[in-house]
N, C-alpha and C positions, 0 to 999 in steps of 0.2 A: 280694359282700363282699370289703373285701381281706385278700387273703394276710398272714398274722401275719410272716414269714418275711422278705415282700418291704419289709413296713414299719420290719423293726429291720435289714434289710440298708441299707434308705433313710435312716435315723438316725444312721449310722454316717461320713457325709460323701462328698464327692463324689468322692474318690481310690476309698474304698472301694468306693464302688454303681456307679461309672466299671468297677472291674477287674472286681468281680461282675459285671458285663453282657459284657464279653469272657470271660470264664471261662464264661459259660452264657448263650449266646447266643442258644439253642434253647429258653430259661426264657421261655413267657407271664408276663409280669408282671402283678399286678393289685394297683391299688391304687382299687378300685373302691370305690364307693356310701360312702365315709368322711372323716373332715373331718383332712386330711393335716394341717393347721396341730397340731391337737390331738395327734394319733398320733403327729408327730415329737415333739415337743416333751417327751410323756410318757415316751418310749422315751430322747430325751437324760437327762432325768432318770436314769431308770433305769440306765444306763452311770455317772453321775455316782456314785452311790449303789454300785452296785458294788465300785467305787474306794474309794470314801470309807470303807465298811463295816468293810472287816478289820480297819484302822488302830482306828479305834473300839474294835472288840470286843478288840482285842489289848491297848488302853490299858485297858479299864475293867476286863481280869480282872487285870492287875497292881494296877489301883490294888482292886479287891478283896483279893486275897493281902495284898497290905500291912499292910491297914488291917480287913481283918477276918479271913479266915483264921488269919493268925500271933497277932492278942490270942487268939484263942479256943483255941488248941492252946496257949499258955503258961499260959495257966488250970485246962489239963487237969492232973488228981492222976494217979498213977502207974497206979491199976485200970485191967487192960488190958480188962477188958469196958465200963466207962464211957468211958474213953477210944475204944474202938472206936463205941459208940452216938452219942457226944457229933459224932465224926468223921461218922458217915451222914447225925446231924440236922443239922451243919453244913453240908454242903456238900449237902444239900439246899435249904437257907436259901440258899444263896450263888449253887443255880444258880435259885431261883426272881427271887433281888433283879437278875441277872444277864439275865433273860428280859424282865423290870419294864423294868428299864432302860434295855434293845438294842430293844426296840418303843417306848417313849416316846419314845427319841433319833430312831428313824426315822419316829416321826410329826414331829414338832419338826421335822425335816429337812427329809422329803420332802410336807409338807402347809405347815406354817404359811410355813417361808423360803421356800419357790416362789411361795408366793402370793404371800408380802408382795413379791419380786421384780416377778410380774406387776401386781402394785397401784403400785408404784413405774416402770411405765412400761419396766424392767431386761428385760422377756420379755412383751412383748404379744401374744402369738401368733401371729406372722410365722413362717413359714417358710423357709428359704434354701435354695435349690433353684440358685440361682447354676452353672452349667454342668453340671449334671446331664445324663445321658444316658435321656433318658424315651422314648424313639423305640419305638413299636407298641404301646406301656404300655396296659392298659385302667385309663383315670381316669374312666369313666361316672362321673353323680354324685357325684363328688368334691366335698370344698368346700376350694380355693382362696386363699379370702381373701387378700387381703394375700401372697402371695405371691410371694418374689423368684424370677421364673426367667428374670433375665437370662442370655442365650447358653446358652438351653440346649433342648436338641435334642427337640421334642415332633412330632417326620414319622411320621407317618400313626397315630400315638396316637387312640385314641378320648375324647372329653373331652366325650362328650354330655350334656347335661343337668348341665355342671359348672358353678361358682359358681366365675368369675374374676374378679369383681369387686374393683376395685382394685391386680390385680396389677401385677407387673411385668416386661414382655415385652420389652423394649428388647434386641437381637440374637437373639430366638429363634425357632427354628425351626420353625415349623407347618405347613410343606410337606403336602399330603395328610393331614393332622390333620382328626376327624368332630367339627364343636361344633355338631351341630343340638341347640338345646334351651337351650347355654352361656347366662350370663350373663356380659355384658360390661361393666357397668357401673365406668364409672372408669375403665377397664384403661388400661396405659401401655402404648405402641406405639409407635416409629416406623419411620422410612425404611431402617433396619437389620433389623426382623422381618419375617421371611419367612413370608409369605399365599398363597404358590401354590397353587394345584388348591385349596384349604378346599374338602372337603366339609361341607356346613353347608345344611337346611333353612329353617331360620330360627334366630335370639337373642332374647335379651331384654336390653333396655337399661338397666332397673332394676330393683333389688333386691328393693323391698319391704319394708313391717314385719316379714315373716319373710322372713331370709336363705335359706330354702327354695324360697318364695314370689316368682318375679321377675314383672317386671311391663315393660310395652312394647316388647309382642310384634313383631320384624320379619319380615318383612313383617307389618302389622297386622290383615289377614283371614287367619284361622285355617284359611282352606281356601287360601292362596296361601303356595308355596315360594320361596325365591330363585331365578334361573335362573343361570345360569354367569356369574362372577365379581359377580354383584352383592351378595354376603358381604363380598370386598373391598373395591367402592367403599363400599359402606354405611361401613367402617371406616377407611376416606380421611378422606372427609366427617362423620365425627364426631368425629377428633379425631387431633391429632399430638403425641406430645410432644416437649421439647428440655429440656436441661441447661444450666443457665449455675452454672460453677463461681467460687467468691469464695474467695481462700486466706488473703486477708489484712484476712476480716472485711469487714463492710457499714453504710454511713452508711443507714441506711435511711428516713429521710428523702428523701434527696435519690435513691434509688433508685426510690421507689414514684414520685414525681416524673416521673422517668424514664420510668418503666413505664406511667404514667397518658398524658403525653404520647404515647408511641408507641400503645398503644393509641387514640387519638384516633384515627389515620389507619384507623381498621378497624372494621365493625363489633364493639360491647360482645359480644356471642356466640363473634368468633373466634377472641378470643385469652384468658387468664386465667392465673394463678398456681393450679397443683394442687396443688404442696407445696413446702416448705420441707426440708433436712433440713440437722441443723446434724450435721458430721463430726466436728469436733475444738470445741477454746475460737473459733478464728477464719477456720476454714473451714465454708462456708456451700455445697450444691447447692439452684437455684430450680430447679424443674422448671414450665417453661412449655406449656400446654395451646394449641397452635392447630389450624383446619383447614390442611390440607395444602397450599394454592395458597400461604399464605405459606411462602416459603424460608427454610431455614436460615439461612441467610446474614442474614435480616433480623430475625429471632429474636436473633441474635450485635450486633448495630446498639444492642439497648438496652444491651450491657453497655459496650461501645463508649462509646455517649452518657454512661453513668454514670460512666463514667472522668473524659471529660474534665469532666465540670460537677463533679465531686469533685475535679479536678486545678483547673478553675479558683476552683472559693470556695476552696480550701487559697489559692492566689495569693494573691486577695483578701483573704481573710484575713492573709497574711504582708503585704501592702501595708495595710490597714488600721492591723497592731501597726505599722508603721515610720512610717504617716505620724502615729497616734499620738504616738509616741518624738519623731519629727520635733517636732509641734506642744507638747510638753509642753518641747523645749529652749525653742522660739522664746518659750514665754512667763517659762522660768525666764531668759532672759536680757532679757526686758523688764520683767522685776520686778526686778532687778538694776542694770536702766539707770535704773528709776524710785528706787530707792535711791540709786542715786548722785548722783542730778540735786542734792539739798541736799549733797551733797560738793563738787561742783562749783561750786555757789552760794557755800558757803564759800570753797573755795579761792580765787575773784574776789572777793568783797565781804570778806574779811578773818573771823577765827575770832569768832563768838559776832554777830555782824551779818547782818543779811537783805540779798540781792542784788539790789536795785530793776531788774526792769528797762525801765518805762517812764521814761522822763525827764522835760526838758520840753521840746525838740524834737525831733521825728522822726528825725532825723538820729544824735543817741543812742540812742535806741529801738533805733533800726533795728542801729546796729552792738552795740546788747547781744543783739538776737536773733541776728545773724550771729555772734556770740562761742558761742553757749550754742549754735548748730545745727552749727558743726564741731566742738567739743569733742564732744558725742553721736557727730558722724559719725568722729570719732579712734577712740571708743569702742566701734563694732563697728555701730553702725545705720546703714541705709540711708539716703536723704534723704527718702523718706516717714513712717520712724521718728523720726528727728529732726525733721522738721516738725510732728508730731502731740506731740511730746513738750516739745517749748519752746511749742507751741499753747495745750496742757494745764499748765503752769507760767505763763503768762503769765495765762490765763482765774485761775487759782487768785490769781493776786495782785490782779486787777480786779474780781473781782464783786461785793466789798464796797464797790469805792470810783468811786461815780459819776463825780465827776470824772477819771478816768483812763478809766472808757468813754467819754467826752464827747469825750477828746485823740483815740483809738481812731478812736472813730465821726470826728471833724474828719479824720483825719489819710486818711484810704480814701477820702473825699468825691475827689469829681471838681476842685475847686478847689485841691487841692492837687497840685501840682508834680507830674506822674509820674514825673520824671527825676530826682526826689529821694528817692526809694521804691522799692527793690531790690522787683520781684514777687515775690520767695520773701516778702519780708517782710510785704508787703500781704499774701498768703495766710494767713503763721502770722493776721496782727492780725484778719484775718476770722475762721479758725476761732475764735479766741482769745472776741472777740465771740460768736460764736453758741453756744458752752461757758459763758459767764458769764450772757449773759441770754437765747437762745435766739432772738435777732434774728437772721436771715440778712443778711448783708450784701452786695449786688450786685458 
């Protein structure tokens, strides 16, 4: 069972149980056969409440005096025997409302706000063991759980039959450390914790309905031990972890992307997401689970990848709003140019009169379309714009009036003159035609 002694020297943080280990060097520790998670955490309590207490009792016997003592002694008549009786029943009254009160506040405290804390997720019953000095510790059945004990020193500790399931081992020490019995389910490891010499008959891989109770025994025949170093590979081969640090937040979307493609190249088994932990509002640790033949290095390659495919849809994105922007001008200035086209008509055919511009030989036609296709191109259009633009003016004034598609259709025929018909012009008169009645014209 462990030491009361060793557990509230161990609650007190790791400067303190760091100097306690040099100060008594010669001290067996034992934090044996108990569930460390609970025992610190009760024992922190306990320090907190400490603290907290005097201030309390110091406040509630003033705000007594105030508020009952003093009315009750101004009530008192001069008889110094009632007066003396009145004083004994009183300040008996005052120390029992006083007793009431200092036990209510410290259930209030030390029961309901703890809990509601561990209900809120604020104190899950992690432990932080973070660089502790546990070296030759007897932690036999200990329970573990959840346990941070990065970088911290567990050489030649006995940790048999412990429940480390889930911890956290990333830099620590277990040089000559005995875990025949340990449960390792979960536990975070890698290329920084030190596995030399494990003494270790066999583990077990999982937990079980009872945290007690582990289950997938290794070696699996209960009559076979590990032989030298096969503790270690066993724990190669099951599992590695890595850290990939985010400081400035995760599109996650395009991360799991990420993560899904890299994984493609490996077996579904090797690699996986074991946790998430968010630090701050926008820093984010992934803690990624693989076997060990994958290298670091290639671990490091998803967050790599996530950069850039997050660097480039940012791009694409910025080039999407511009060529938006772009195409929202090019059309406010072709609503603009179709606005003006009856300005223009005006200002040739005179104010309050329509601008004909078929005629009745081609030859006219043709120089009112060459009129109305450089005026457009004065005006900021291309010569595709302007061709499409006197196309669509010219169709608008033909489709009601057959005979003027008739001149159209004569004037494009093969019988007439080529050298008398500008080809821009013959172009506008075909689109023009196939806008009014949907004829292509050769």
């Amino acid at each position: 069972m462990a030491n009361s002694i060793h557990l509230d020297k161990l609650s007190q943080g790791v400067n303190s149980w760091n100097k306690w280990r040099v100060e008594n060097s010669g001290v067996k520790v034992d934090l044996s056969d108990t569930n460390i998670s609970e025992e610190v955490s009760y024992r922190r309590y306990k320090h907190v409440l400490r603290a907290v207490f005097p201030m309390i009792s110091l406040l509630l016997a003033l705000a007594l005096n105030q508020y009952f003592l003093q009315p009750i002694g101004k009530t008192l008549n001069q008889d110094n025997n009632q007066q003396i009786l009145l004083t004994v029943f009183s300040s008996i009254v005052v120390l029992g409302v006083y007793i009431v009160v200092r036990l209510t506040l410290f259930k209030l405290i030390a029961v309901y706000i703890f809990d509601l804390l561990a209900t809120l997720n604020l104190n899950p019953g992690k432990v932080d063991l973070n660089g502790f000095d546990l070296s030759y510790a007897d932690l036999s059945d200990s329970r573990l759980r959840f346990a941070d004990l990065t970088a911290a020193s567990l050489r030649s500790a006995n940790l048999s039959r412990s429940n480390l399931s889930h911890s956290r081992n990333v830099g620590a020490d277990f040089e000559q450390a005995t875990l025949t019995g340990a449960c390792i389910d979960n536990w975070s490891v890698d290329s920084s914790t030190n596995l030399k010499n494990i003494i270790c008959d066999y583990v077990y891989l999982e937990e079980g309905n009872n945290p007690e109770c582990f289950e997938q025994r290794r070696p699996i025949d209960k009559r076979s031990c590990f032989a030298n170093n096969d503790f270690s590979t066993l724990v190669e081969t099951v599992s590695a972890s890595y850290d990939l640090i985010f400081t400035d937040g995760i599109d996650w979307k395009t991360f799991l992307n990420t993560f899904q493609e890299f994984k493609g190249g490996y077996d579904d088994k090797n690699i996986s997401i074991q946790a998430i932990e968010s630090k701050s509002e926008n820093a984010f640790v992934i803690r990624i689970m693989a076997v060990p033949e994958i290298d670091e290095s290639e671990i490091e390659k998803i967050k790599s990848s996530y950069e850039k495919k997050l660097y480039s849809a940012e791009k694409s994105l910025e080039f999407s709003n511009e060529k938006l922007e772009f195409y929202k001008g090019e059309l406010k200035e072709k609503r603009e140019r179709n606005t003006d086209l009856y300005r223009v008509i005006e200002t040739l055919a005179g104010k309050n009169q329509s601008f004909e511009i078929v005629s009745e030989d081609i030859a006219s036609t043709s120089q009112n379309i060459q009129t109305l296709l450089e005026l457009f191109k004065n005006r900021g259009a291309n010569h595709s714009e302007a061709t499409q633009e006197v196309a669509r003016e010219l169709a608008e004034q033909v489709k009601s009036d057959p005979s003027a598609i008739r001149k159209l259709l004569a004037w494009t025929a093969d019988t007439v003159g080529k050298a008398t018909v500008a080809e821009t012009t013959r172009t506008i008169i075909r689109f023009a035609i196939k806008m009014a009645t949907g004829i292509s014209v050769p």
